[in-house]
N, C-alpha and C positions, 0 to 999 in steps of 0.2 A: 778706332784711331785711323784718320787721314794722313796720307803724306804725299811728300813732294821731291821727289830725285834730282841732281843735277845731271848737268851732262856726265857727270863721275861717274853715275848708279842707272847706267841702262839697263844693264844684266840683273842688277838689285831689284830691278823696277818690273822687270818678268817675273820674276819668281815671286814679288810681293803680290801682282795682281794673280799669279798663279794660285796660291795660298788663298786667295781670296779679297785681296785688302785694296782696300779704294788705292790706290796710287797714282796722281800723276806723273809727268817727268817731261821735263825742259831739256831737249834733245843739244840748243845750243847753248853755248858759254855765255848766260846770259843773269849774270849776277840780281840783277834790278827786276828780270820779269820772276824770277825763284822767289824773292820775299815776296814779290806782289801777291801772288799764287798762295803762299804760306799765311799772309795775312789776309786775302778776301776769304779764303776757303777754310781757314781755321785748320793749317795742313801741318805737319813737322816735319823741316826740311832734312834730308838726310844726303852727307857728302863727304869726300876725302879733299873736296879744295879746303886750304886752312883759311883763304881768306872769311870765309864763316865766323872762325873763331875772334877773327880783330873785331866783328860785330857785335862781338857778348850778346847773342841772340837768346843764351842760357835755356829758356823751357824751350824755343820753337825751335830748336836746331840739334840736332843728333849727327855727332862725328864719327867716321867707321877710316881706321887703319887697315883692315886688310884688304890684300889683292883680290882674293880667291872672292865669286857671286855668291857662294854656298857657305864660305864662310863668315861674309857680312851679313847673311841672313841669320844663321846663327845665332851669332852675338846680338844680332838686333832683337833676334826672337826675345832671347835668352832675356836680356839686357832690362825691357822693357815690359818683360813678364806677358807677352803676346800669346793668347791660345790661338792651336793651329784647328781651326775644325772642317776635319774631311766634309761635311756636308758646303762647304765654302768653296772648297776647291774647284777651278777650273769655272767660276764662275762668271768672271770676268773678262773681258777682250783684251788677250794679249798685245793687242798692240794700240788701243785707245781708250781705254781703261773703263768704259761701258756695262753695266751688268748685260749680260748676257739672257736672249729669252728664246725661249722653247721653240720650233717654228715644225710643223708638218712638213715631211722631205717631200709631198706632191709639189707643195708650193714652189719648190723650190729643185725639181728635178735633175731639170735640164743644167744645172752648176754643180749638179753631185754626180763623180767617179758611177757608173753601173754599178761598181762591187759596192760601195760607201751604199748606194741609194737598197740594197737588197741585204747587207748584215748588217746596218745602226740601227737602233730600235728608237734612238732619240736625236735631232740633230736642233744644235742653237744656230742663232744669228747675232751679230751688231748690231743693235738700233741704229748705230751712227755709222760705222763705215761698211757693214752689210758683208762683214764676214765671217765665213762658216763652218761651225765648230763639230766632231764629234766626237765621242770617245772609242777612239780606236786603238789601239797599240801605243803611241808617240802619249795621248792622253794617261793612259793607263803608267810610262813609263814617270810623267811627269807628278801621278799621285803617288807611286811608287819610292820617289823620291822625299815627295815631301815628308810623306808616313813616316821614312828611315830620318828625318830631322826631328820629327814629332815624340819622336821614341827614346833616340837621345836625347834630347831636351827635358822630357819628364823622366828619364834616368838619372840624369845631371842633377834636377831640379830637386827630385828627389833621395838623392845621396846626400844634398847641402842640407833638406828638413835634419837629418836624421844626426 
């Protein structure tokens, strides 16, 4: 599943590409380039503007009422029956929605902290904007987090089987 955030779902739009999930996101209030995006890329828009809804967009558009980033992930999870899979996590460029790929820290030295370049055993890059990922603490806190959604959710999920 593709998506597409508006300027509404920045926060939304982290934690989705954190999770793993293709996400774009249309940083300005830009009604016209959102469908665009939704209809070439085959994306479902997700957003708290209602103008959405005077569109009767029905399958390609996903409405989210809450404030809280953690809790419209939630429901979105929940909602849409999304598996969260740790091997996914963090695989993405938080900030330009990029898979992420493997790179030797030689290559790339001289832009890594001394301490970074002599405890990560594994560091990524951006294909496209060339920035660089590794699993340090900040990483660990952010799969830490997702895990405690992943756990709820198939608790929840599995209270309703039952």
């Amino acid at each position: 599943m593709r998506f597409v955030c508006d300027s509404t779902m920045g926060k939304l739009a982290r934690l989705l590409r954190m999770a793993g999930f293709d996400t774009a996101y249309v940083k300005e209030d830009n009604l016209a380039r959102v469908l665009a995006i939704s209809k070439e890329e085959n994306r479902l828009i997700i957003s708290r503007n209602s103008k959405y809804l005077e569109l009767q967009l029905a399958s390609s558009f996903y409405y989210l009422t809450a404030d809280e980033p953690l809790d419209q992930f939630r429901k979105l999870v929940f909602d849409l029956q999304m598996q969260l899979d740790e091997k996914r996590f963090l695989t993405r460029c938080l900030q330009c929605n990029e898979p992420l790929e493997k790179i030797a820290a030689e290559k790339v030295l001289e832009r890594l902290y001394d301490f970074v370049a002599r405890t990560q055993p594994e560091i990524f890059v951006c294909p496209r904007c060339d920035k660089l990922y590794w699993h340090a603490t900040h990483a660990r806190a952010m799969i830490t987090q997702l895990m405690a959604v992943k756990s709820e959710l198939d608790r929840k999920s599995g209270s309703e089987r039952d």
